[in-house]
N, C-alpha and C positions, 0 to 999 in steps of 0.2 A: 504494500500500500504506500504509493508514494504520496506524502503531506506537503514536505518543504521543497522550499526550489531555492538554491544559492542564485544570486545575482551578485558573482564576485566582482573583484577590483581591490584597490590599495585604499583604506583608511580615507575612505568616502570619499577618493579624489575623483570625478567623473569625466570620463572621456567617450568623445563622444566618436561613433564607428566610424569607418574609413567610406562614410557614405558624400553624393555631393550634397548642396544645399537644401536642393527641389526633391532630394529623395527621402527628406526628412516630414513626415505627414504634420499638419498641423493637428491640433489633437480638441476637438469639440466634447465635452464630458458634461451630460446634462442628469439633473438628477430632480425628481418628482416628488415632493416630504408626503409620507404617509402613504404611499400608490402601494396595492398589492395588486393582484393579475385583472383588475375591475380593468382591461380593455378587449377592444371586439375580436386584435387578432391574436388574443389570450382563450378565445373562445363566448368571453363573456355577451349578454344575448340582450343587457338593458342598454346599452349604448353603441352608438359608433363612434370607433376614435380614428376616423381616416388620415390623419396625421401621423401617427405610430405605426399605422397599418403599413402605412407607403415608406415607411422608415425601416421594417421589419423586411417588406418585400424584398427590399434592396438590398439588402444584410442577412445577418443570421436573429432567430429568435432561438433565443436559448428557454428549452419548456419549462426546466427544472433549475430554478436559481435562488439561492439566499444568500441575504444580508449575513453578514457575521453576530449582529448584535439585534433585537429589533427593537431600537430605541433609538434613537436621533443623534446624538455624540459619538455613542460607542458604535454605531453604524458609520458613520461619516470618518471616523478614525483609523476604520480598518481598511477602506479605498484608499486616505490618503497615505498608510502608512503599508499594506499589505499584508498587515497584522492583527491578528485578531486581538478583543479588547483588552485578554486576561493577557498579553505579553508587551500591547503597548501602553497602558495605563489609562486609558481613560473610560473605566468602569462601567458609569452612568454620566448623565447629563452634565452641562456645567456646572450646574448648580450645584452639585453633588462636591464642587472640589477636585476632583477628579482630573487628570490633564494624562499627557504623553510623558511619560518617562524622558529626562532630559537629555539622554542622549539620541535619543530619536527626533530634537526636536528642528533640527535641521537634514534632516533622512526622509522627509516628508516629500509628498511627487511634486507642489510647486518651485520648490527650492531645488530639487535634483535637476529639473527642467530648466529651472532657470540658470544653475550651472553650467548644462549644458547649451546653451545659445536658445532656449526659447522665452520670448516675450510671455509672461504669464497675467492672469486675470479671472476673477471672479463676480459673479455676479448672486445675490442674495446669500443665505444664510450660509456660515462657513460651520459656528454652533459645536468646536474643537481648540479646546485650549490648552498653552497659551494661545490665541490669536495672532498674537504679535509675530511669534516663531514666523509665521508661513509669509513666504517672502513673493507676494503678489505684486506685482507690478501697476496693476490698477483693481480698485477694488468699485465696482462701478452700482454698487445699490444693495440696498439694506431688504431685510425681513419682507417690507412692507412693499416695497417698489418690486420686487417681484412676483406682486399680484396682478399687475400692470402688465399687461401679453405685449402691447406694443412698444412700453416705456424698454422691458426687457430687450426684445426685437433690435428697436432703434442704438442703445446702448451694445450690445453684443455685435452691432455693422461697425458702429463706429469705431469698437476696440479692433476688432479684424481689419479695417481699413488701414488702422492706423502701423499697423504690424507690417505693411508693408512685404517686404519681401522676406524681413525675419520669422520664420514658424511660429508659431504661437497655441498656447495652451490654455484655455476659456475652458472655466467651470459655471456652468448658471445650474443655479439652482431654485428653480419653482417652488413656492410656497403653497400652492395647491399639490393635491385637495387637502390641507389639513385644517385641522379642527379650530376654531377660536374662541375665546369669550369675548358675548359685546364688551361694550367699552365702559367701565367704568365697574365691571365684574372681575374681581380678583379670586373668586373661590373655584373649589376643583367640586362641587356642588353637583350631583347628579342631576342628568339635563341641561345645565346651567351653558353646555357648551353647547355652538351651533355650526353650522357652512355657509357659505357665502355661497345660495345662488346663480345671482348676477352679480358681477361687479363689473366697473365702466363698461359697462352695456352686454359685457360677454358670460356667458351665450346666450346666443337671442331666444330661443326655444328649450325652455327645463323639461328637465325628466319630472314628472308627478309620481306622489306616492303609488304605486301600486302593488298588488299581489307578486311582482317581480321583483320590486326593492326591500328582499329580504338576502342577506347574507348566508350565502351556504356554509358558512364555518359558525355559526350562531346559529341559525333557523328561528328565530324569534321574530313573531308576526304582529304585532301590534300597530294599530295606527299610529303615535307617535314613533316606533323604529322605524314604519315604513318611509316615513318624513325624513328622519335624519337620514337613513340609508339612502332617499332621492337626493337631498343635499349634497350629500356626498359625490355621488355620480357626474351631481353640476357643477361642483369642483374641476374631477376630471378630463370631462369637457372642454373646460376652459382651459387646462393646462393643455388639451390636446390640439386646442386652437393656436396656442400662446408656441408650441411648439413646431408649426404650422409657419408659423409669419418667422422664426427663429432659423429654421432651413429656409427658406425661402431668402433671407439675407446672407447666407452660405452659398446657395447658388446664385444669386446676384452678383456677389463678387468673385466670381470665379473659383471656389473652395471647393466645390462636392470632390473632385478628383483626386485631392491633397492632403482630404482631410480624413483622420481617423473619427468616429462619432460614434460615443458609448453613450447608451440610455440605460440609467435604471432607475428604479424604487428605492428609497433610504430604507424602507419596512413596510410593514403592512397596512392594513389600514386603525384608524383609531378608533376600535372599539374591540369589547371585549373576546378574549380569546383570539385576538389579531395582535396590533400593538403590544409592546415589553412581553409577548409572550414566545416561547419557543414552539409555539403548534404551526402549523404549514401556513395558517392564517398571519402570522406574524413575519413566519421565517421567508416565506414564497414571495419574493419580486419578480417584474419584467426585467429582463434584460436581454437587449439588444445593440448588436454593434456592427458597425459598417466601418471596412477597414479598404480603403481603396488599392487591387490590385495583389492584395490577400485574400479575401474573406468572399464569399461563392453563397448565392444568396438561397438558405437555406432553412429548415426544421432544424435544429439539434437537440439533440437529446443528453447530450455529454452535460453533464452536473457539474455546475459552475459557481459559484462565490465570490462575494463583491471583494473580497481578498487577494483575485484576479487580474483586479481592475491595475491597478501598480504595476507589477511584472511585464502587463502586455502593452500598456503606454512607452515603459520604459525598452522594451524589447522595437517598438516602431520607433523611437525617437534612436534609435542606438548609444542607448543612457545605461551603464552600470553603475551598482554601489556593491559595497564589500556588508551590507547589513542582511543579516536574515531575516528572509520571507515567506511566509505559510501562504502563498499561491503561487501559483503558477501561469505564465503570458497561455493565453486563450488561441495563439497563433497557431496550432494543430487545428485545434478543432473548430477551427472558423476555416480552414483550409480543406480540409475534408471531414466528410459526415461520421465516418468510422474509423478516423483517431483514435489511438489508445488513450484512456481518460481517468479521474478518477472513479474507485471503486465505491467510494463511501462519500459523503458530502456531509459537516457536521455546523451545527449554530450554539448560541448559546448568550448565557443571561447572564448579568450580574445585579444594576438595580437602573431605575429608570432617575425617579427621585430617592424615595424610599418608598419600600424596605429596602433591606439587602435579601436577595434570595438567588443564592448563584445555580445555575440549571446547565448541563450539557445535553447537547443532543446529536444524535447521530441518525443518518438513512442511510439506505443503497435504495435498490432501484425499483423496490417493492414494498419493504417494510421500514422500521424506525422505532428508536429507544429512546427516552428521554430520563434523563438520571437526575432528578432534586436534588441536590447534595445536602441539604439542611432541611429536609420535608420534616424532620421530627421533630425539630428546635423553631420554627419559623414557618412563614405562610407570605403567597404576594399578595400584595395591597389587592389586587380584587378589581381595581378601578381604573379605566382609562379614559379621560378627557371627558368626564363626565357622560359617559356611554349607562344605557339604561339595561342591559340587556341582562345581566346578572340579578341585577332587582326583580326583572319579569319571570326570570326564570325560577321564582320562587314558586309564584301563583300557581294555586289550585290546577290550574289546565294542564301542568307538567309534570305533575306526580305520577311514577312508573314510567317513564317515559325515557328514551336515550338523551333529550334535550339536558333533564335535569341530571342527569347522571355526570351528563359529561364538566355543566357549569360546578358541581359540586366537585369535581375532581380539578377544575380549574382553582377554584378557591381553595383548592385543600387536597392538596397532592400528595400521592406517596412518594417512597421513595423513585420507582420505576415505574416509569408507562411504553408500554408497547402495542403498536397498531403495525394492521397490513392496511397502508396505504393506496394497495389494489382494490380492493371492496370498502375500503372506509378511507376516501382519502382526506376528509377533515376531521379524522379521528375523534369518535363519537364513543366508538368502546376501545376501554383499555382492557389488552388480551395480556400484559403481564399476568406471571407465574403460570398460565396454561399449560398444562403439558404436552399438546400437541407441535407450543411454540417453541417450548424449550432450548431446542438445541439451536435456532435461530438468533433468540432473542440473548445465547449467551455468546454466541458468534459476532450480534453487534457490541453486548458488552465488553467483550475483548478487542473491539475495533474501535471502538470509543476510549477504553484506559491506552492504546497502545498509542494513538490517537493526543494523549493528553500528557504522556510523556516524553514522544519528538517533540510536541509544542512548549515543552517545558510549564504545564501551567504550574502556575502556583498553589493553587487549592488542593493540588494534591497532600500539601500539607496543612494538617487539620488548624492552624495555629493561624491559616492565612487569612481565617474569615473577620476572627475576632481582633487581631493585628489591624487589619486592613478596614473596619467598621470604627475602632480608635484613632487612627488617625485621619481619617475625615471627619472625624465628630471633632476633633480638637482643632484642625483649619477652619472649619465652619463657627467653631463656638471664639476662636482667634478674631474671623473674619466681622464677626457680630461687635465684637468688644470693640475693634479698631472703629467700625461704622459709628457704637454708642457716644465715641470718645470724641469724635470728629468735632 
């Protein structure tokens, strides 16, 4: 089972390959906050996202793909760094304290890039810290301005215009579809959070509630989910418009030929058993990548990870570093269909805000184990952006039923859960300790521990939980004092 992939070199000096100028791709890296596979050529049946579609066409859709982390920091941390959270440091959210280990903090893809002769820039949330570290070259719009399809569009012409004949590396990151509170709402209050819609006019025609805006990793049908799950869709939407007018200024200025352009999902979506969780609903993003003059425009099936994303930038830019990386460049199997690939594909949790509740998980290509490490001492908070769905699943109507089964195992987890992905693939029953499973289910536990010790995680020692819950309570309780004292 091959994990790691060296991308050597000498003590982070980066040289760049014996390539000419123009053979260096420029590199488009767009990423969607909260998108799980809600689009049309994902299969999904409530919308169309013809934008993605035609992006997909053109490229590879990878079927099977996860985030490292499904939480927003510790997601964003593993693209930038090729590392998943438990090796580069940054846990949970910022807020948590949490950051990249200081030696990584110049190992990061914009700064490699920019070593190597590429103009770099981002656009919306980067949400990884320090912030500072990452050495962008323009940072062209905030959280909020990339809600804006066109303000983003006109902003991402301009930085590619301005780059000239130097390659250049643009990250925009959309802030749809994610969740928000209106304005002047600070609590995490179930329902309290909503979607946007419409915003500046975009899209012009909403999805409505109906008997289809129910989540199949939920199945909870109530007329207010059906509302927020339409919400949500009209997020999508709009990001898939916004993404739409964003290629469209890629081929305006001459780019589609030159340029590598990776799409994914930061996580899944923001509601329960999706978001901070390790279930398919949380862990499953889009991801798509069009690599001109490589990549043969295809289905793949090869199991892929935003851990990925690093290696195969740096592999088209002809960028090495001497640090090690838990992915591997994607350039197989964007070249052909039946690439040798990996065997196994793993994610995994640590905390979003709070709690802390660190979780491993592993699949292959059928089934999946997910290991609690602290199920007996600890439980997850239960609650995502004020998602109602675990409240519902209390009511009378779900008694005996797999709905409540499965939210009761979400709240309150054993150690191990194991599902066949084939017949249940939003894992609805956990078939741990079955004996028919047995010999499978210990075949992934052995792919998982072996898994956790190339990666060198740290939880392997029991000592790391409570160590590592200390000293973020004491930056946090520092960072309080310094603010009171102010």
């Amino acid at each position: 089972m091959k994990i790691l992939t060296k991308i050597i070199a000498s003590a982070l000096l980066i040289q760049v390959a014996v390539y000419a100028q123009e053979q260096r791709p420029n590199v488009l890296f767009i990423t969607s906050d909260d998108l799980g596979l809600q689009l049309s050529c994902y299969g999904d049946e409530v919308i169309e996202t013809p934008n993605l579609d035609a992006l997909a066409a053109s490229g590879v859709l990878f079927d099977v793909a996860y985030v490292a982390q499904a939480s927003c920091s510790p997601s964003r941390s593993a693209m930038l760094t090729g590392l998943y959270p438990h090796a580069n440091g940054q846990y949970g959210l910022t807020a948590t304290t949490t950051s990249l280990h200081p030696h990584l903090r110049d190992a990061t893809l914009p700064n490699i890039l920019k070593r190597s002769g590429y103009r770099t820039g981002i656009i919306g949330k980067l949400h990884v810290d320090p912030g500072n570290s990452f050495q962008f070259d323009s940072r062209l719009g905030n959280y909020m301005d990339a809600l804006e399809m066109k303000l983003v569009a006109e902003r991402s012409s301009q930085f590619m215009a301005e780059s000239r004949d130097q390659p250049f590396f643009l990250m925009v990151n959309y802030t749809d579809p994610h969740a928000y509170r209106p304005k002047g709402n600070v609590s995490n209050t179930i329902g309290d959070w909503s979607f946007r819609d419409r915003f500046k006019g975009i899209p012009e025609t909403l999805v409505e509630p109906s008997e289809k805006t129910v989540l199949p990793f939920q199945r909870i049908d109530t007329p207010e989910q059906r509302k927020r799950v339409a919400g949500y869709y009209n997020s999508v939407k709009r990001m898939d418009i916004g993404v739409g007018m964003l290629l469209d200024e890629l081929k305006r200025l001459g780019h589609v030929d030159n340029t590598l352009v990776i799409f994914v999902g930061d996580h899944g979506p923001p509601f329960n058993r999706g978001k901070v969780s390790v279930y398919e609903g949380g862990l499953r993003v889009p991801f798509i990548v069009r690599w001109p003059g490589v990549s043969k425009p295809m289905r793949s099936d090869a199991m892929v990870s935003t851990v990925d994303i690093l290696p195969t930038i740096l592999d088209a830019a002809g960028a090495t570093t001497d640090i090690e990386r838990h992915g591997q460049s994607l350039r197989p199997a964007l070249e052909k269909a039946d690439a040798p690939w990996r065997e196994y594909l793993v994610g995994e949790f640590h905390m979003h805000g709070s709690p802390w509740f660190p979780q491993r998980a592993i699949r292959d290509d059928r089934y999946k184990l997910i290991h609690n490490l602290l199920a007996d001492s600890t439980k997850p908070s239960g609650q995502v952006d004020g998602d109602i769905a675990y409240v519902v699943s209390r009511e009378a109507r779900y008694d005996g039923t797999q709905i409540r089964t499965a939210f009761d195992t979400y709240a309150n987890p054993p150690e191990f859960e194991f599902y066949d992905l084939e017949k249940d693939p939003w894992e609805f029953e956990n078939l741990a300790g079955k004996f028919e499973y047995a010999a499978v289910e210990a075949r992934l536990k052995a792919a998982l521990l072996g898994w956790r010790h190339e990666t060198d995680d740290p939880a392997l020692d029991p000592s790391f939980h409570e160590r590592t819950m200390k000293e973020i309570q004491d930056r946090i309780s520092a960072r309080r004092k310094k603010i009171l004292n102010l």
